[in-house]
C-alpha positions as CSV (number, residue, x, y, z in Angstrom):
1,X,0.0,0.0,0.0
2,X,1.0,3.4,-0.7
3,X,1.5,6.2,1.5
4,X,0.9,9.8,0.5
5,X,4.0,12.1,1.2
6,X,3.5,15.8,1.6
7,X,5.8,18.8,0.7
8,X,6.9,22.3,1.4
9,X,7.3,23.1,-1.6
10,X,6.5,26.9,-2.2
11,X,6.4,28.5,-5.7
12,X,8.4,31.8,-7.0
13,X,5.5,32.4,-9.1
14,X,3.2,32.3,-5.9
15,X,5.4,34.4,-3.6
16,X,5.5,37.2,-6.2
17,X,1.4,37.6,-6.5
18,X,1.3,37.4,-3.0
19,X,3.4,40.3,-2.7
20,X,1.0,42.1,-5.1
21,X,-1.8,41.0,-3.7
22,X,-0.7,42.2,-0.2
23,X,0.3,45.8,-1.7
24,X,-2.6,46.5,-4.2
25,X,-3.3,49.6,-1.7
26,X,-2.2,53.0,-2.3
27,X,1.1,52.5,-1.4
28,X,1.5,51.5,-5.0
29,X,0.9,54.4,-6.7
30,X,2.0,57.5,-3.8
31,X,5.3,57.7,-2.2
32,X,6.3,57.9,1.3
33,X,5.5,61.9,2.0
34,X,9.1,63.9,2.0
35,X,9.4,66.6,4.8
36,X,10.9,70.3,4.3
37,X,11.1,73.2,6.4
38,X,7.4,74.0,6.5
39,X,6.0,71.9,4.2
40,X,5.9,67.7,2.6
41,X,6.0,66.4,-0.7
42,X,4.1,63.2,-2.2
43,X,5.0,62.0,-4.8
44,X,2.4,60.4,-7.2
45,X,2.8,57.7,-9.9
46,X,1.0,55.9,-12.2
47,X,1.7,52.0,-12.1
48,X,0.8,49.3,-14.4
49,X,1.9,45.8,-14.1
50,X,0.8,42.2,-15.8
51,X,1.9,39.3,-14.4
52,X,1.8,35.5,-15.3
53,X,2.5,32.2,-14.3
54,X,2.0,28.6,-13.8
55,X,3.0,25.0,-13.0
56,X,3.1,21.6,-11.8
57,X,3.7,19.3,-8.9
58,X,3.2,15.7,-9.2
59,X,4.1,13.4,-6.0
60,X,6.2,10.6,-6.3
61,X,4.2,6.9,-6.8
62,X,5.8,3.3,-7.3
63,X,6.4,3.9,-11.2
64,X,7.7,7.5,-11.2
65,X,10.1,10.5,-9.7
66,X,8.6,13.1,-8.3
67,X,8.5,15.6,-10.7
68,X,8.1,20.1,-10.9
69,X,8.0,22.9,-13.1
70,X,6.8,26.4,-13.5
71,X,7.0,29.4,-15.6
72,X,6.0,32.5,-15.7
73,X,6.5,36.3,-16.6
74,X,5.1,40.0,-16.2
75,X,6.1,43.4,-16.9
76,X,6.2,46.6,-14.3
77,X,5.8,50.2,-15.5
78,X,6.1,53.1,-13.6
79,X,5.7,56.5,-14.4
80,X,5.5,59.8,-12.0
81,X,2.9,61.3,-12.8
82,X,3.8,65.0,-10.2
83,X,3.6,65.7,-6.8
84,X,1.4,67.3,-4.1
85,X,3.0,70.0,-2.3
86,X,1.0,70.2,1.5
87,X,1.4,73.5,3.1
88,X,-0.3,75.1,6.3
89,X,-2.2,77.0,3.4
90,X,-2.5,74.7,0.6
91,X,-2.4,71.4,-1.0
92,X,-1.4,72.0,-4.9
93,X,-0.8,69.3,-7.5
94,X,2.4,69.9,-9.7
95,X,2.4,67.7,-12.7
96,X,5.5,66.2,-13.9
97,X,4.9,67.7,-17.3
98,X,3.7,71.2,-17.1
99,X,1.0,71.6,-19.5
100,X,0.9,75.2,-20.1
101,X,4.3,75.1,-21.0
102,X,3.6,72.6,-23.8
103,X,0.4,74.5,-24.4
104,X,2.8,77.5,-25.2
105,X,5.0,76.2,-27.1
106,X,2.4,74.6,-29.5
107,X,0.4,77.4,-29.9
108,X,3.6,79.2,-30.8
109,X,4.9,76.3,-33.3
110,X,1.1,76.9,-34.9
111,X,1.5,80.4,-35.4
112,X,4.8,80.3,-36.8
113,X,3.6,78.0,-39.6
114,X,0.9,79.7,-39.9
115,X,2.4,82.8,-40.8
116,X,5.3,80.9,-43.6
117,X,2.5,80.3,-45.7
């Protein structure tokens, strides 16, 4: 008669989407606040991931080896989106790219071709 023999085994693949699982909370996306004289900064990012994975496990029996494998794969992207600047007075949002700048120079790149024809 054969008698069952139980593992420890513990995946990669499983350890990594418990991590994600355990931090799908805001700490993903704002930084740890960074103090100055009289006021903090969070940062503030934008993150996408896409992760993958699977495998296999089989016990060992009287005709065969015990026997694993797994795969997987994902991809992490980050991108800082600004920061909030907290004051006594205020809480403002800066944005990484400043918009009115790009507005400017557009409307200044539309103008100028405008006026070579």
């Amino acid at each position: 008669m054969e008698t069952e023999k139980t593992t420890n085994y513990q995946s990669p693949i499983g350890k990594l989407f418990e991590k994600f699982a355990r931090q799908k909370d805001v700490s993903l996306v704002y930084g740890d606040p960074i103090e100055f004289i009289n006021k903090k900064v969070l940062p503030v990012a934008k993150v996408n991931y896409m992760v993958g994975g699977g495998g296999g496990y089989s016990g060992e029996s009287a005709n065969s080896s015990v026997g694993q494998g797994e795969g997987g794969g994902g991809v992490i992207k980050v991108t800082p989106l600004g920061v909030y600047e907290i004051n006594s007075k205020q809480v403002k949002f800066k944005p990484v790219i400043d918009f009115k700048f790009i507005l400017t120079l557009v409307t200044i790149l539309t103008l100028g071709l405008a006026l070579l024809d």
